[in-house]
C-alpha beads as a LAMMPS data file, in Angstrom:
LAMMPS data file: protein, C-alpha beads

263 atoms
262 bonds

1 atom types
1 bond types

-500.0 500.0 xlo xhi
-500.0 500.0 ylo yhi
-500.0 500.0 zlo zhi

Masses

1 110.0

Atoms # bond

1 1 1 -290.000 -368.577 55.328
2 1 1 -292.462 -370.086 57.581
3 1 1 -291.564 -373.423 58.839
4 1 1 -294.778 -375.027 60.119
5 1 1 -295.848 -378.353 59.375
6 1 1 -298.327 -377.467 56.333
7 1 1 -301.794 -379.277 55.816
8 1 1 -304.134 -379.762 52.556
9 1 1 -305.910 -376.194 53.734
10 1 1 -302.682 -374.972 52.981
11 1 1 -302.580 -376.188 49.813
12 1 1 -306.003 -375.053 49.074
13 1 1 -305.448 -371.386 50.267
14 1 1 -302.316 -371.651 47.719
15 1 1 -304.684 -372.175 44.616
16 1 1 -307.096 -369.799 45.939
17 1 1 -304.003 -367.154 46.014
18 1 1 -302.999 -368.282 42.639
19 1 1 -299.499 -369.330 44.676
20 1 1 -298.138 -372.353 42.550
21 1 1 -297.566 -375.842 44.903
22 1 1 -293.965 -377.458 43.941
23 1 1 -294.259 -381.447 44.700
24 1 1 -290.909 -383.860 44.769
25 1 1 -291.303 -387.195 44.868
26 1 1 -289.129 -388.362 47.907
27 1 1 -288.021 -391.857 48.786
28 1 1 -285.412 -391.500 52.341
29 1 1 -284.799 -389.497 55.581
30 1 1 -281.250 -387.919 53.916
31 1 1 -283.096 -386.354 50.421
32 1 1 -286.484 -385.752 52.642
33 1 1 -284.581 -383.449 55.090
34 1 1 -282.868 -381.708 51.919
35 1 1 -286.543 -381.367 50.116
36 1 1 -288.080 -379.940 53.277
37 1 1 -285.159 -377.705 53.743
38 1 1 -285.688 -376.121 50.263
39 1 1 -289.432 -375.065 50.575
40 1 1 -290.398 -377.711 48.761
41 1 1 -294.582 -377.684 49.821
42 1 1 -295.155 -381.450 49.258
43 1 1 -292.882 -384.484 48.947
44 1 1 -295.395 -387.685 47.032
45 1 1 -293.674 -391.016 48.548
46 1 1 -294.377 -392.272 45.013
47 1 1 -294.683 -395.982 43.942
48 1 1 -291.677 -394.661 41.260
49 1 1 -289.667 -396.054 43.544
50 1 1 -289.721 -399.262 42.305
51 1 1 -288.042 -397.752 39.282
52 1 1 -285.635 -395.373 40.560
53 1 1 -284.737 -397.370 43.785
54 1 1 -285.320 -400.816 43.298
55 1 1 -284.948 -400.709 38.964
56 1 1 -287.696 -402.297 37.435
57 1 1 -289.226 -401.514 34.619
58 1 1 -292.733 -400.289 36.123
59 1 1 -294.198 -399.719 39.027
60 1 1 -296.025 -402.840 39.435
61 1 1 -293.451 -404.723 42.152
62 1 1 -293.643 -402.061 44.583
63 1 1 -295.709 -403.697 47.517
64 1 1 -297.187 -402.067 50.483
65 1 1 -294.124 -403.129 53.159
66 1 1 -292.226 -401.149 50.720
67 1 1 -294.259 -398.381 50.904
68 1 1 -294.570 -398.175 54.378
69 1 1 -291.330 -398.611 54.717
70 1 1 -290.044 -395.623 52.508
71 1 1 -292.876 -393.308 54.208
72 1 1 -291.470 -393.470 57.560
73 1 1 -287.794 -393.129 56.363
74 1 1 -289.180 -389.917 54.424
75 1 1 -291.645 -388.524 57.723
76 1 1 -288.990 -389.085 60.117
77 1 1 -287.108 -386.120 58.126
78 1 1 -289.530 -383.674 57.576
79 1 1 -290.705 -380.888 59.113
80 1 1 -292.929 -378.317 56.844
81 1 1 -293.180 -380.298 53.715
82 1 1 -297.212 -381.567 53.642
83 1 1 -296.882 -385.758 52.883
84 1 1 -298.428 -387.436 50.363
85 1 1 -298.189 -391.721 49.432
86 1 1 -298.813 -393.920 47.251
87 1 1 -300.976 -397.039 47.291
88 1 1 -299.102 -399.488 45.577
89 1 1 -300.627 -401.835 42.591
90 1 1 -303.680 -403.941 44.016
91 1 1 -303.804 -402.723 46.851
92 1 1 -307.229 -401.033 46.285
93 1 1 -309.254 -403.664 44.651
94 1 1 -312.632 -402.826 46.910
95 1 1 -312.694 -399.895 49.452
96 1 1 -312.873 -402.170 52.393
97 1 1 -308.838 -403.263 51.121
98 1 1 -308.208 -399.638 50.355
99 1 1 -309.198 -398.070 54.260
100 1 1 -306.966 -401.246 55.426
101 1 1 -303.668 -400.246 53.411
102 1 1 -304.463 -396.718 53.640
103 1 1 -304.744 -396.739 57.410
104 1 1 -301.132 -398.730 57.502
105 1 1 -299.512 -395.560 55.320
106 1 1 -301.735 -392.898 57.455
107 1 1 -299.934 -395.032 60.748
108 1 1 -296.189 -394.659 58.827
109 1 1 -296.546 -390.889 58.839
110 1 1 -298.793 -389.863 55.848
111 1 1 -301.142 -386.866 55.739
112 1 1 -302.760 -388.293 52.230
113 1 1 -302.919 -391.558 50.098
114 1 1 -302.646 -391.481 46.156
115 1 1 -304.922 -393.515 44.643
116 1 1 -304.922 -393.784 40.859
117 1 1 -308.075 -393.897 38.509
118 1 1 -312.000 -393.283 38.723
119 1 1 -312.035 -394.949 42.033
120 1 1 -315.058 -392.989 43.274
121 1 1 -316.180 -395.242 45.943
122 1 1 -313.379 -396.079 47.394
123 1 1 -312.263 -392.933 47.617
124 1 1 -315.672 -391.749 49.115
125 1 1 -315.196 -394.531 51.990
126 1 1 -311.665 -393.373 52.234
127 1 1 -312.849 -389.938 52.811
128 1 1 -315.292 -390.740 55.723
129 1 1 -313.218 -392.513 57.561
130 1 1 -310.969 -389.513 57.623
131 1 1 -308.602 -390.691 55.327
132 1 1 -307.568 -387.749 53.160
133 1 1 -307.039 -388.503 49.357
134 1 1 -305.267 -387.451 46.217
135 1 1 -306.696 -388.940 42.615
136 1 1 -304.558 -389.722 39.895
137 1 1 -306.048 -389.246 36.361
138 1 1 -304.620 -389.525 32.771
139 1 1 -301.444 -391.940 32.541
140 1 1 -301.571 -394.533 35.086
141 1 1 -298.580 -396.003 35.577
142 1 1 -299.656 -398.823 37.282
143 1 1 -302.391 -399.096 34.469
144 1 1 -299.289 -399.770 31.991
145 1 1 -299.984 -402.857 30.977
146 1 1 -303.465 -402.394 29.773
147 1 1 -302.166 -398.658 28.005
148 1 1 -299.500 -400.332 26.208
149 1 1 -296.562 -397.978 26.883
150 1 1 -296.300 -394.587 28.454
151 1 1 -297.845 -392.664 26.318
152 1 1 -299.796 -389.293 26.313
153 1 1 -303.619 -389.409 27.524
154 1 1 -306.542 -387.155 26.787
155 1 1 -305.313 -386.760 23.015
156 1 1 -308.977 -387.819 21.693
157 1 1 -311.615 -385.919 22.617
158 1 1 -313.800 -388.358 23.626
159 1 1 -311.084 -389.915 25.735
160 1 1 -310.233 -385.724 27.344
161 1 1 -314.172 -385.523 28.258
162 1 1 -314.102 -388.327 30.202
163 1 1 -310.826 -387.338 31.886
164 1 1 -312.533 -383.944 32.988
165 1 1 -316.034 -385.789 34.083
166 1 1 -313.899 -388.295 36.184
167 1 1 -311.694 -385.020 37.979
168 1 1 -315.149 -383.667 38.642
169 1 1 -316.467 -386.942 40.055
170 1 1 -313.551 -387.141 42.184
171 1 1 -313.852 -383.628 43.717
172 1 1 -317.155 -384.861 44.172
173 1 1 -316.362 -388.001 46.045
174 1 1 -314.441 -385.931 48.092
175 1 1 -310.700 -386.090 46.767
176 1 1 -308.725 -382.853 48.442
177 1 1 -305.844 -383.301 45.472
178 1 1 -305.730 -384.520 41.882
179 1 1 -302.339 -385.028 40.151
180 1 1 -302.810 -385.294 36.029
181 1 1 -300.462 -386.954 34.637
182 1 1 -298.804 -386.825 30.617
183 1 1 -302.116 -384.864 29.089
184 1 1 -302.282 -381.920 27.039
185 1 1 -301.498 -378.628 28.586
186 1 1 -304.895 -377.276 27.323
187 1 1 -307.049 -380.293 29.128
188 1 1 -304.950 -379.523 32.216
189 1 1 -305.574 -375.763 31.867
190 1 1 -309.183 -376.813 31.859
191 1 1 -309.701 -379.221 34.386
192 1 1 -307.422 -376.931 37.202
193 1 1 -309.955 -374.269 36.215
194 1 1 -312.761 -376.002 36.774
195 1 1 -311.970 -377.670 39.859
196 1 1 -312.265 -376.354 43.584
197 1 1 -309.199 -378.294 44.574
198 1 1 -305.969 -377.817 43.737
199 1 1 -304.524 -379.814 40.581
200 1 1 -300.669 -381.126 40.388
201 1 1 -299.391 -381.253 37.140
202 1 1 -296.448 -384.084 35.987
203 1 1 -296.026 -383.667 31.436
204 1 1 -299.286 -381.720 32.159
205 1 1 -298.360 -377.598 30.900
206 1 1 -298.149 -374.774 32.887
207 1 1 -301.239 -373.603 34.175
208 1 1 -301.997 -376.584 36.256
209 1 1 -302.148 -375.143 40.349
210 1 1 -298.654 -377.330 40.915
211 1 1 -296.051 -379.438 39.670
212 1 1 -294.391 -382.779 40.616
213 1 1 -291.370 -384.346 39.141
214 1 1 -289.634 -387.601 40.364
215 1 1 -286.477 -386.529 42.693
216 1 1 -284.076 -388.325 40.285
217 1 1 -285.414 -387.346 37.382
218 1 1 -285.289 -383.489 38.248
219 1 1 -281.362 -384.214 38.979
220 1 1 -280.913 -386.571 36.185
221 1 1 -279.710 -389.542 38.644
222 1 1 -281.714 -391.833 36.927
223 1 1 -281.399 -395.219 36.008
224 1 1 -283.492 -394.984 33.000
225 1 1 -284.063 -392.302 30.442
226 1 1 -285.345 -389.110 31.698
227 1 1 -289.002 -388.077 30.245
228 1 1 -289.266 -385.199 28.376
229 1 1 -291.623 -383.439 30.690
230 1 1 -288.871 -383.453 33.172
231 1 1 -285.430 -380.794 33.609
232 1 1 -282.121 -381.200 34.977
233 1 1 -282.038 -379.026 37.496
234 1 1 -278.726 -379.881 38.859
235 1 1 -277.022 -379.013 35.344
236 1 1 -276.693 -375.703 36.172
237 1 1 -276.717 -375.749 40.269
238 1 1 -273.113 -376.184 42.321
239 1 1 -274.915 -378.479 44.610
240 1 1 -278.276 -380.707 45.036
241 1 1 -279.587 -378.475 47.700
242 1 1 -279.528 -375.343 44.889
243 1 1 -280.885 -377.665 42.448
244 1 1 -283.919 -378.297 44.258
245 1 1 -284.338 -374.507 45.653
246 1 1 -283.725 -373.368 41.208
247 1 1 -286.725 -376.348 41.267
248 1 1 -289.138 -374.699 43.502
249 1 1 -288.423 -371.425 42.394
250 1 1 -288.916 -372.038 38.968
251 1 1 -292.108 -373.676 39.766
252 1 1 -293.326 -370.557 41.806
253 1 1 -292.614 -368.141 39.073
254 1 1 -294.211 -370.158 36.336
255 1 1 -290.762 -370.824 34.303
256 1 1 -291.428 -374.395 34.571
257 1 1 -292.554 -376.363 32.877
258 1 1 -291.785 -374.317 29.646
259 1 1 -293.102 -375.194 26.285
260 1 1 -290.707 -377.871 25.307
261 1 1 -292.068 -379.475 28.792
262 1 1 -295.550 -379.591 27.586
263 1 1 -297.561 -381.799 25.158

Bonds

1 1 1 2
2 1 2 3
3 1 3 4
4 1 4 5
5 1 5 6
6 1 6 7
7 1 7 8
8 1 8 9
9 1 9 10
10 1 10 11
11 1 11 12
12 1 12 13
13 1 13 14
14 1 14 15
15 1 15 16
16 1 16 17
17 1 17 18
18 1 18 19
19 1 19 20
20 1 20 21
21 1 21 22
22 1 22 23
23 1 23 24
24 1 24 25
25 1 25 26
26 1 26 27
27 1 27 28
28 1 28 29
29 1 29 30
30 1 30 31
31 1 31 32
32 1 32 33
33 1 33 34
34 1 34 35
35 1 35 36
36 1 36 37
37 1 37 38
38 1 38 39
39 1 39 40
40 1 40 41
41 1 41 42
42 1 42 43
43 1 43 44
44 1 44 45
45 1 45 46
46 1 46 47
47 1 47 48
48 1 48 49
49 1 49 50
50 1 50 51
51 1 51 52
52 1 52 53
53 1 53 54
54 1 54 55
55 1 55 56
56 1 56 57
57 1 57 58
58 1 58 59
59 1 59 60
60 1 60 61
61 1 61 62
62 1 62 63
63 1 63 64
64 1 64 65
65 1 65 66
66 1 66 67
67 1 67 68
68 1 68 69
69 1 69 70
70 1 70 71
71 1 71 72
72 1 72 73
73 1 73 74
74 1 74 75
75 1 75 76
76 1 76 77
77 1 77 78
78 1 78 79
79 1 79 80
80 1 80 81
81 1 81 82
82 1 82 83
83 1 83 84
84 1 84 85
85 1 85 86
86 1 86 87
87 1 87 88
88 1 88 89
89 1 89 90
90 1 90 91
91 1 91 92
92 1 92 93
93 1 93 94
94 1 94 95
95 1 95 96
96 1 96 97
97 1 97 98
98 1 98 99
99 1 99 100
100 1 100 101
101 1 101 102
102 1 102 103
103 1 103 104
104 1 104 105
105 1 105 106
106 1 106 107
107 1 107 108
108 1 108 109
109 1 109 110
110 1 110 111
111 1 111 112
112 1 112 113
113 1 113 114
114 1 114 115
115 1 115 116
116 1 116 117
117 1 117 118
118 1 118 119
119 1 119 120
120 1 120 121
121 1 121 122
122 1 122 123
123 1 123 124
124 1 124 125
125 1 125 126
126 1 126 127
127 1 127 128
128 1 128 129
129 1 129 130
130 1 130 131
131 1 131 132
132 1 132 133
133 1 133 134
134 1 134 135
135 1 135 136
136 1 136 137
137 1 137 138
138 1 138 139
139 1 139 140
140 1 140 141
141 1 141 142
142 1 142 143
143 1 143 144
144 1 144 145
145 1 145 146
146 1 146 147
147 1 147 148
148 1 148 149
149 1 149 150
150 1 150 151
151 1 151 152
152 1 152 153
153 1 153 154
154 1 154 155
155 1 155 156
156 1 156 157
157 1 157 158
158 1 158 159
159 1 159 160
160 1 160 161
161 1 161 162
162 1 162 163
163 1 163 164
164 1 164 165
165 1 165 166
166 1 166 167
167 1 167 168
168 1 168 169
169 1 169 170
170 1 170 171
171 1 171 172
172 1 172 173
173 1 173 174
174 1 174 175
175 1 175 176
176 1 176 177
177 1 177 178
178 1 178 179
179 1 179 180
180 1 180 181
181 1 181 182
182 1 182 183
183 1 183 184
184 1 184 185
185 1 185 186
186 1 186 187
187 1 187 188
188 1 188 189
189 1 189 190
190 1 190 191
191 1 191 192
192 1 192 193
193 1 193 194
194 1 194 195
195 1 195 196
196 1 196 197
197 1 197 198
198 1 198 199
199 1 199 200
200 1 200 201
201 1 201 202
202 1 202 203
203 1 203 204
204 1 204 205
205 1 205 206
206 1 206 207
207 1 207 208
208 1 208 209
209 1 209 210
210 1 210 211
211 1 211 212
212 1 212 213
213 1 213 214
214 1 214 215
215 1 215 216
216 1 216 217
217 1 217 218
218 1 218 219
219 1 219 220
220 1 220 221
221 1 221 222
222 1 222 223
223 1 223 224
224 1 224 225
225 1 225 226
226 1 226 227
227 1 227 228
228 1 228 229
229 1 229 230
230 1 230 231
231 1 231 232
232 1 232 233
233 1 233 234
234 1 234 235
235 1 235 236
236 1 236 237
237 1 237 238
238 1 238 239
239 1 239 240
240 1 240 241
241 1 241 242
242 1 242 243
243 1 243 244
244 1 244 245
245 1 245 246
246 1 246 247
247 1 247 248
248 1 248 249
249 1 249 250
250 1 250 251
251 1 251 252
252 1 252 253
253 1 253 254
254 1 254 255
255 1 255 256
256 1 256 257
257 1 257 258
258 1 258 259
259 1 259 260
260 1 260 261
261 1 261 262
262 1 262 263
């Protein structure tokens, strides 16, 4: 296996090759080394943390110290696996905020910055600046609030046309990545064929270009229930480090997510 540090044309080459991307979230130096060991292609420095590390019930405490925090701790460990982190809640309000707290993660070892939402100027500024960026449509976590629970998106199709207009806006803008997030398998299907870049899938079917599952979900270490777009991967693995190779191989042969993943 090739060990060199990989970089968004990476990623892109993958979809082009119809090679699937498999995406852990990662939160420390000890689990980042054992991600990047495994092949895994990207580890997301997700704002879940503030869940599965710091246990509340949403995503909404995280702040950006955290962030930066758990991005270094997670880039001082790896070695191929291509970086990807979160902005936290309100961190973006305007674009001039968003190059400021996206430069600080960029400076903490980022390649990328996950923004979530139809942020299409921001994410244009973000982009010139030479900030690369991932969008973030269908359930927003950090949206919660005004959703009202965590709860499929894209159902209606009204709601599913905008979805796809907004992952073609922010390909436009100039978004390298786009993770979709709890929609139906066929809107993913659609949107990863439509779009140029590549499209990571979390509860979003099969056929999206990649998956992503939160680290302690995937090994059911979890404070909190685990979501039914998610597998224990460690139930049938001796050790974590087999768990998370099963999890990448799984993803590159198309086993998962199955079915009984998928809305």
């Amino acid at each position: 296996m090739n060990r060199k540090s990989l970089s968004i044309t990476d990623l892109e080459t993958m979809k082009r090759q119809g090679e699937k991307i498999a995406c852990l979230t990662a939160y420390d130096a000890s689990f980042s080394a054992l991600i990047d060991q495994a092949n895994i292609d990207v580890m997301l420095v997700g704002d879940s943390l503030g869940m599965v590390i710091q246990g509340h019930d949403s995503t909404l405490a995280v702040t950006l110290d955290d962030m930066v925090y758990h991005t270094r701790c997670v880039s001082r460990s790896r070695k191929r696996a291509f970086v990807i982190a979160d902005l936290p809640f309100m961190t973006y309000p305007d674009p001039p905020s968003a190059a400021n707290h996206a430069a600080e993660l960029m400076r903490a070892g980022a390649q990328m910055v996950k923004l979530e939402g139809a942020r299409f100027d921001t994410v244009r500024v973000l982009v010139d600046l030479g900030i690369p960026v991932c969008g973030h449509l269908g359930l927003l976590p950090q949206s919660i609030n005004r959703l009202g629970g965590y709860k499929v998106q894209g159902i209606d199709p009204v709601e599913a046309d905008k979805i796809i207009v907004d992952a073609l806006t922010l390909q436009d803008a100039g978004a390298s990545l786009l993770v979709l997030e709890c929609v139906p398998a066929k809107l993913a299907a659609t949107i990863s064929s439509q779009l140029v870049i590549p499209v990571i899938g979390i509860g979003a079917g099969p056929d999206c270009d990649g998956q992503v599952l939160v680290l302690y979900d995937m090994l059911d270490i979890g404070v909190g229930k685990r979501p039914r777009f998610s597998k224990n991967f460690l139930h049938s693995a001796a050790s974590i480090e087999q768990a998370l190779i099963d999890y990448r191989l799984a993803v590159k042969d198309s086993t998962f997510p199955s079915a009984e993943h998928s809305f």
